[in-house]
C-alpha positions, 0 to 999 in steps of 0.5 A: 538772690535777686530778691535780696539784691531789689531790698538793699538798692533803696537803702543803698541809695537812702544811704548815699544821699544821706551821706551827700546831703550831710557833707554838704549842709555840715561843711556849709555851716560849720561853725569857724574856729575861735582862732579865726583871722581878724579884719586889719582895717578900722572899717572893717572893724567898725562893720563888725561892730555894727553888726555885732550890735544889730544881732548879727553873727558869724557863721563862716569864713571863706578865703578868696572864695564869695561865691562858697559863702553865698552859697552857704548863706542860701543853703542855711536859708532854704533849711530854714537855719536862719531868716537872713544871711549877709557877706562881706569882704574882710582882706582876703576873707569872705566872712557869713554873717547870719540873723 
């Protein structure tokens, strides 16, 4: 009996951290919906535009909350997702863009 129980702790414990990891990394760059809110200022929309134009794109949206999104962009950036990350302000969104 107890030589059951010593072979499921690891796969137990490879099975958890998988499941952390996963729920961790999914929710960090999950792609925003397409209904996502739009910058209401004519600077705003001007940054997206050049960021646009410099192959930057949008990996996230994050209300009231940089400190989740320079998470995401670090976490996205030690996985090797993607080489840079920036954050910017949008009203009250934090919007991650990547390149």
């Amino acid at each position: 009996m107890k030589s059951r129980a010593f072979r499921l702790i690891p796969a137990v414990a490879a099975l958890m951290a998988g499941l952390l990891l996963a729920g961790a990394s999914g929710a960090a760059v999950a792609a925003p919906p397409e209904d996502s809110p739009s910058a209401t200022s004519d600077t705003a929309n001007k940054s997206n535009d050049e960021l646009a134009q410099a192959n930057w794109k949008k990996r996230g949206e994050y209300y009231h909350d940089q400190d989740c999104c320079y998470a995401a962009g670090n976490h996205g950036q030690q996985l090797h997702v993607w080489k840079q990350y920036k954050c910017q302000a949008h009203g009250h969104w934090w919007w991650l863009y990547t390149k």
